[in-house]
N, C-alpha and C positions, 0 to 999 in steps of 0.2 A: 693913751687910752685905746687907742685906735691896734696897736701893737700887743695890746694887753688881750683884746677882743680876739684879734686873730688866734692869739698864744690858747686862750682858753677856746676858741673854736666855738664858744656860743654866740649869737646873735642877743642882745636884750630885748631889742624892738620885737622878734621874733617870739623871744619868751614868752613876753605880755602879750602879744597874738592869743599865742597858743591857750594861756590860762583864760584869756577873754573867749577862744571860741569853745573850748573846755565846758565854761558857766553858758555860753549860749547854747551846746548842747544838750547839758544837764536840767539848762532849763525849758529847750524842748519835748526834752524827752517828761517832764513833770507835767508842761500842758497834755502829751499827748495822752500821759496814764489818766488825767485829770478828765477829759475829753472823753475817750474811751470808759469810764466810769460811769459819767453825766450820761452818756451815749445807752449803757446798759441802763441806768436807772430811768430813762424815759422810753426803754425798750418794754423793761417790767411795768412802767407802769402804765402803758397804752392798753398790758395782757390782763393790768388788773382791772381797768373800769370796763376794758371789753367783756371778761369772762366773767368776773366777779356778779356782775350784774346779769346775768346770765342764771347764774342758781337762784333755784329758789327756796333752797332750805338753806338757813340760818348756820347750820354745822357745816356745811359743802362751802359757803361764803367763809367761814375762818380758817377751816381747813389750810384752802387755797390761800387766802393773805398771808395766813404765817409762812406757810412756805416759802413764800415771794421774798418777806420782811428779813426770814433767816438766812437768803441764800444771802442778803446783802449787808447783813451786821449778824455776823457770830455769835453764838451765846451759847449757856448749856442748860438755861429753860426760858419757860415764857409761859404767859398767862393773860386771858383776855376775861375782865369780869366787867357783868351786865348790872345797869342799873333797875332794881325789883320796886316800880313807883309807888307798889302798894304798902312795902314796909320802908322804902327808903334807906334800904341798903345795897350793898355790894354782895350779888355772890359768882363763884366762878365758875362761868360759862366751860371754857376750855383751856386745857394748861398741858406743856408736855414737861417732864421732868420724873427723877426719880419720886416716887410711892406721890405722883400728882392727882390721882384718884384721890387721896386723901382730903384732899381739896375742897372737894364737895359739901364737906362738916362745917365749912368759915362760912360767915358773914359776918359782913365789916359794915359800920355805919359810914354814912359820910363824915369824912376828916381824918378816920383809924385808919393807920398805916399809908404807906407810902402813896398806894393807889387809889386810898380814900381822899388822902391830903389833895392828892392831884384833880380828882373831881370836886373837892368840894373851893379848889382856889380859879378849877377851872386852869390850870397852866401845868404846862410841863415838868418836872424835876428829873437830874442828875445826883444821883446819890451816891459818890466816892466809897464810902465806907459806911457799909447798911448798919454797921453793930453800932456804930455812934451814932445813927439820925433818930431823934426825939420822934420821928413817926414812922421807924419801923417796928414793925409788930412780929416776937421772938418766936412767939406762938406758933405762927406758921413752919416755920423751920424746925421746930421740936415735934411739931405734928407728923411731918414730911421725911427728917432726919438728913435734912439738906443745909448744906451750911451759903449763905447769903455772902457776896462781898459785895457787889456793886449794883445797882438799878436800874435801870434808864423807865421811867413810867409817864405816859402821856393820856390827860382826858382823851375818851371817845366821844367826838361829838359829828352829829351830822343834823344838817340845817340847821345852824345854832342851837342843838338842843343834846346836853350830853348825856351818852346813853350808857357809858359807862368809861372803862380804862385798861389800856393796853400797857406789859411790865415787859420787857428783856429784861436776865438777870441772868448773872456773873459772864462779862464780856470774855470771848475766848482770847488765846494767844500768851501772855505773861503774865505770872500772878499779881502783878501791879497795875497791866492797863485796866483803865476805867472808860466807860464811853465819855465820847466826845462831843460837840456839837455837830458836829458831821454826822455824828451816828444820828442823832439828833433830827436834826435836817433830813435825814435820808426818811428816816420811819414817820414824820409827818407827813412829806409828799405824801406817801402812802397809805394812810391810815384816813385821813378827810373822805377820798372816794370808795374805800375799804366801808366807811362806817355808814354810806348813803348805803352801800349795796346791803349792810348787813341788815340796818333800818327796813330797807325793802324788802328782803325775804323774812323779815318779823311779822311784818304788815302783812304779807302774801298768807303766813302759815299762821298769824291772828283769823284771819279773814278766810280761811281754810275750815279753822275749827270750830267756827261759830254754827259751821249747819253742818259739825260733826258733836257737838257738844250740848247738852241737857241746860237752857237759862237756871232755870233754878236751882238743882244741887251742882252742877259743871262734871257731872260724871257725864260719860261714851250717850248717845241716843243710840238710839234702833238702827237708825241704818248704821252706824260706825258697827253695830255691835254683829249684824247680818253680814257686813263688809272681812269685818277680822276673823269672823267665828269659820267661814268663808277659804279665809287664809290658812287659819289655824290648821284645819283639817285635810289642807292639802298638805301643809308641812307634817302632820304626824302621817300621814297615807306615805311619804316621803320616807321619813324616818323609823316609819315604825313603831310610835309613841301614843299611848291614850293621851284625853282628853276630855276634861269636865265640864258639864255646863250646868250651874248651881240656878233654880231661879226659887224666886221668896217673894211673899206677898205677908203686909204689915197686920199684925193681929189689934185689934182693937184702935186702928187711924182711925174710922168713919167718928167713933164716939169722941177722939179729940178732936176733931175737926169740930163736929154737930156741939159739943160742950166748951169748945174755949175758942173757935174763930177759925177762918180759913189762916191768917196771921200765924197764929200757933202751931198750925197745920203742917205750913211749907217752912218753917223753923224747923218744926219735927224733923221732917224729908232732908233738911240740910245736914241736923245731925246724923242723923240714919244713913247718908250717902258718906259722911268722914268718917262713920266708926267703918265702911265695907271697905271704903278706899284705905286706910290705915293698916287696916286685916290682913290684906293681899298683897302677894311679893309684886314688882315693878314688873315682873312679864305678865303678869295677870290683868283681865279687865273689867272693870265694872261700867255697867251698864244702866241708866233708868229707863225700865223698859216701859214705864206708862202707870201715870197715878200714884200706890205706895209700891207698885211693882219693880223690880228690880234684877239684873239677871247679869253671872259672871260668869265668865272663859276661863279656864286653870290651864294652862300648856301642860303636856306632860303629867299630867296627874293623873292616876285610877282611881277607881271609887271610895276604895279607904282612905285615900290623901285626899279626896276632897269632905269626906266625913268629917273628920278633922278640923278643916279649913271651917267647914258647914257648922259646927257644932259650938265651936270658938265665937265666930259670930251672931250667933243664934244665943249664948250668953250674953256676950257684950252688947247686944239690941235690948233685952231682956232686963238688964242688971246695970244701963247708962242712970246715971244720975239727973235725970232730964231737969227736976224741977229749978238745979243750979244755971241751967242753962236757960228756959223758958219763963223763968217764973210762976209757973202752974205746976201740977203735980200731977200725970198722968201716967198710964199703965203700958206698956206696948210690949209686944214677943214680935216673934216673924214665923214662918212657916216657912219650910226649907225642901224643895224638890229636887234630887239630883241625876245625870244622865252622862252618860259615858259612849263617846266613841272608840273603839267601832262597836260594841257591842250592841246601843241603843239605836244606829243611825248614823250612817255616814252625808246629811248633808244639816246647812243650818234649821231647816222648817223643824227637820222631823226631833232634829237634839233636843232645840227650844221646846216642842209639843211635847215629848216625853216629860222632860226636867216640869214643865209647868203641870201637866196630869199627875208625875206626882207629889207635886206642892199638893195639888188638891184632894190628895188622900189625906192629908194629914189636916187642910182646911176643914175638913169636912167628920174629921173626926178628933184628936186630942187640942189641937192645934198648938204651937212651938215646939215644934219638933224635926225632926228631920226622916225624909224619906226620901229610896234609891229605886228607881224605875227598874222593873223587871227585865 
């Protein structure tokens, strides 16, 4: 044996060394990637309760998490949706992903689809293969023109109270991998102090709007409306872009009020504030400027495009179905005053006093109608 050793020139004892210190470096070298991993993910996440809580808007706070979330489980989208307490659905906050904008059209009850499943059991899901899970929803995908393979979706909850639910989907690397519990593990660490911070900047930008926002119809107040109108006109001075300021006073309120109840009254006002808010594109503002008063910002519009805008409305006021709504049956128009920067007035006092002297030509004469400040 001994002669056989020498002949072949190996050593055995040597051998078995070799393979034993082989697995002891293979298996250092696994703690130290493993280490180094652990290392960065408590690097990320000291950046996320320090900075995250730091914004205080709501979109600045996701922003920043997803970023953190992606740099450390791969995917090629994601989606974070809030829960809406007043209708008790799902819709979505922010998502990146091909035609994600689309997005916006869903709301999902609690229980519908993956994300709904997850808030309404309250726990985590791994979803292998989304075409076979009983609560994926196809819809999405056909909407988006995105094809789904895998999921990873966890409640958003902070102080015991879930505020909605965070999705990675289709894990990068091989068309086969699926996440793991590692992925798993990694995006809760992160999402618990992710969702205080997000909590906080809702609360911050609630508590924001409440002495920027009208109690009873929830349109812009006064000062919001002096503050933007403010902005507006420095951005077209910038640009080089008119700008309209629409105001309108309600024709025949005082007699619903005086005939059927203050009750009936601020009903009226609520309708009267969703048919303006409905009317106008999402850069435009509506404002209650006081009583049935009321007064909008148009970006970018001249006086023809707010005629238009003016005229539209000034129907729809005119021609609401109220009695289906109030159960009374009463008569209402608006009077319509328009004013245009720069032609009328380059600051807020002087737009708003134009637009509202000439609402008052037309109060004072046909009334429902519309008129453009000279």
């Amino acid at each position: 044996m001994t002669k056989a050793t020498k002949k072949s020139g190996r050593n055995p004892l040597h051998h078995r060394r070799c393979k034993s210190e082989d697995k002891s470096s293979e298996k250092v070298k696994c703690l130290a990637e493993e280490l180094h991993s652990k290392s960065e993910q408590l690097r990320l996440l000291s950046e996320v309760i320090r900075t995250a809580n730091s914004y205080l808007e709501p979109d600045a706070v996701i922003n920043f998490i997803m970023e953190r979330i992606r740099h450390l489980v791969e995917c090629q989208a994601w989606s974070l949706l809030l829960l809406d307490e007043e209708s008790n659905q799902l819709y979505f906050k922010a998502a990146l992903g091909e035609k994600s904008d689309k997005l916006s059209e869903i709301r999902l009850k609690i229980g519908e689809g993956v994300a709904g499943k997850a808030v309404e059991t309250g726990q985590p899901m791994i979803v292998d293969d989304a075409q076979k899970c009983p609560y994926f929803n196809p819809e999405i995908d056909r909407l988006t023109n995105f094809k789904t393979r895998n999921i990873l979706a966890v409640p958003l909850k902070a102080r015991g109270k879930i505020i909605g639910a965070f999705e990675i989907i289709n894990k990068k690397g091989k068309s086969e991998d699926s996440f793991t519990e590692k992925d798993l593990e990694t995006v809760m660490l992160f999402l618990e102090p992710a969702a205080i911070a997000l909590e906080n900047a809702m609360l911050f930008q609630k508590t924001k709007e409440l002495t920027l926002i009208d109690d009873l119809t929830h349109l812009f107040n006064t000062r919001y409306l002096y503050q933007s109108l403010k902005s507006e006109i420095s951005r077209g001075k910038r640009y080089g872009y008119p700008l309209a300021v629409i105001f309108l006073d309600l024709d025949g309120f005082k007699a619903v009020n005086d005939i059927n109840g203050h009750l009936v009254g601020s009903a009226t006002l609520k309708i009267v504030a969703k048919i303006l808010k409905d009317g106008i594109r999402n850069v435009d503002i509506a404002a209650r400027y006081g009583g049935d008063e009321f007064t909008l910002i148009l970006p970018n519009t001249d006086a023809e495009g707010a005629k238009v805008v003016a005229e539209r409305l000034r129907s729809k006021i005119e021609n609401h179905p109220y009695e289906e709504d109030l159960g009374v049956k009463i008569k209402l128009s608006a009077s319509f005053g328009i004013a245009i920067f720069p032609q009328n007035g380059d600051n807020p006092e002087v737009l708003i006093q134009k637009a509202d002297q000439a609402m008052y030509k037309v109060k004072e004469t046909t009334k429902n109608a519309i008129c453009v400040s000279d």
